[in-house]
C-alpha positions in Angstrom: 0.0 0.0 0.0 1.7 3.3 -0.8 2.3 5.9 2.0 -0.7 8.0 1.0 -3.3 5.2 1.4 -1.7 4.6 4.7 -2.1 7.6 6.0 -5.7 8.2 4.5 -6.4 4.4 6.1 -5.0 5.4 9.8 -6.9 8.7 9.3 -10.0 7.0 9.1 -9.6 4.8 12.0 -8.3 7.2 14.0 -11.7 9.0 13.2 -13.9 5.9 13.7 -11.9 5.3 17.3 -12.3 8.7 18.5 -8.6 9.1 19.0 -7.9 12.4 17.4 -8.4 14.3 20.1 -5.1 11.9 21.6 -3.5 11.1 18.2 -1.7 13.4 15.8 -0.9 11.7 12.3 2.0 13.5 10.7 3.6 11.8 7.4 6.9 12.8 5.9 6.8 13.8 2.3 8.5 10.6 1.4 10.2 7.5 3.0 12.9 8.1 5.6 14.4 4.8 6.8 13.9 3.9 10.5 16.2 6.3 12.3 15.4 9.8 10.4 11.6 8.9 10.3 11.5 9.1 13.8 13.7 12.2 13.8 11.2 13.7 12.1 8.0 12.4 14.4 9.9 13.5 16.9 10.0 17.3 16.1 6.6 17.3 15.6 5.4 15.9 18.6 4.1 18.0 21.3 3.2 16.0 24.3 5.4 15.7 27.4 6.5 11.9 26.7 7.3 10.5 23.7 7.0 6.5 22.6 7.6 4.8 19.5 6.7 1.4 18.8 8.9 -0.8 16.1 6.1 -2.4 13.7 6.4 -5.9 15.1 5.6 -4.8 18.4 1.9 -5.7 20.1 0.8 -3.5 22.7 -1.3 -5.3 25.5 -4.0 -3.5 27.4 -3.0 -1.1 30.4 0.9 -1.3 28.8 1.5 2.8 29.0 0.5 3.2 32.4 3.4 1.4 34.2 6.0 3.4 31.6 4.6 6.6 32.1 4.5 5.8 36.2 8.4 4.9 36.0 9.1 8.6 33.6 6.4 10.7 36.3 9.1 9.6 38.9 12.6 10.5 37.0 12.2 12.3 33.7 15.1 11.2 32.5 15.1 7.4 32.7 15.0 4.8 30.1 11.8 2.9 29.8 12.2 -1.3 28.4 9.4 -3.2 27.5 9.7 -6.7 29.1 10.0 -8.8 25.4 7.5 -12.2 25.0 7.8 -15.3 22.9 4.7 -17.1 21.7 5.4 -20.7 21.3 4.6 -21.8 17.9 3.1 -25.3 19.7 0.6 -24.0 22.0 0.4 -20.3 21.4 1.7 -19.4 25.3 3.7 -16.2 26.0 7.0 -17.1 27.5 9.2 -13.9 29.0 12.2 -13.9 27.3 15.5 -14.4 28.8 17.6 -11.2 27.1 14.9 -8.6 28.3 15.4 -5.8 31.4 12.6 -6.4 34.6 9.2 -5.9 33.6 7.5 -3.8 35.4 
């Protein structure tokens, strides 16, 4: 899909979720790479704390709050997500073993 229909497509749901009061879409004019996309999201953003997601990552429910808890208490500290397997057998998260604490 090219970059236009994406951002018409998260536009829309966006819209359909209600989010835009909480979401700001902003595209570059063309592809970036990684590294300067994010550049670029990142001097547009406006909001006190800033997180970025890589595309294979899957949010579960309540995730933000903890993060945000641990950057309300020192501004300037890292925040790690705890990283899950699923097995491919039985479909079961497992923590994995290279990850920081989760918390």
């Amino acid at each position: 899909m090219a970059l236009q229909n994406w951002h018409q497509f998260l536009s829309f749901v966006f819209q359909k979720e209600e989010l835009t009061e909480l979401v700001r879409l902003v595209s570059p004019p063309e592809r970036l790479g990684l590294i300067r996309a994010r550049v670029f999201g990142s001097r547009q953003a406006t909001g006190d704390v800033l997180v970025f997601l890589d595309s294979h990552v899957e949010a579960n429910q309540r995730w933000l709050e903890p993060l945000l808890e641990r950057v309300r208490r020192n501004q300037w500290e890292k925040g790690s997500f705890a990283v899950y397997s699923v097995t491919v057998v039985l479909f079961t998260l497992s923590r994995s073993r290279a990850t920081g604490p989760a918390w």
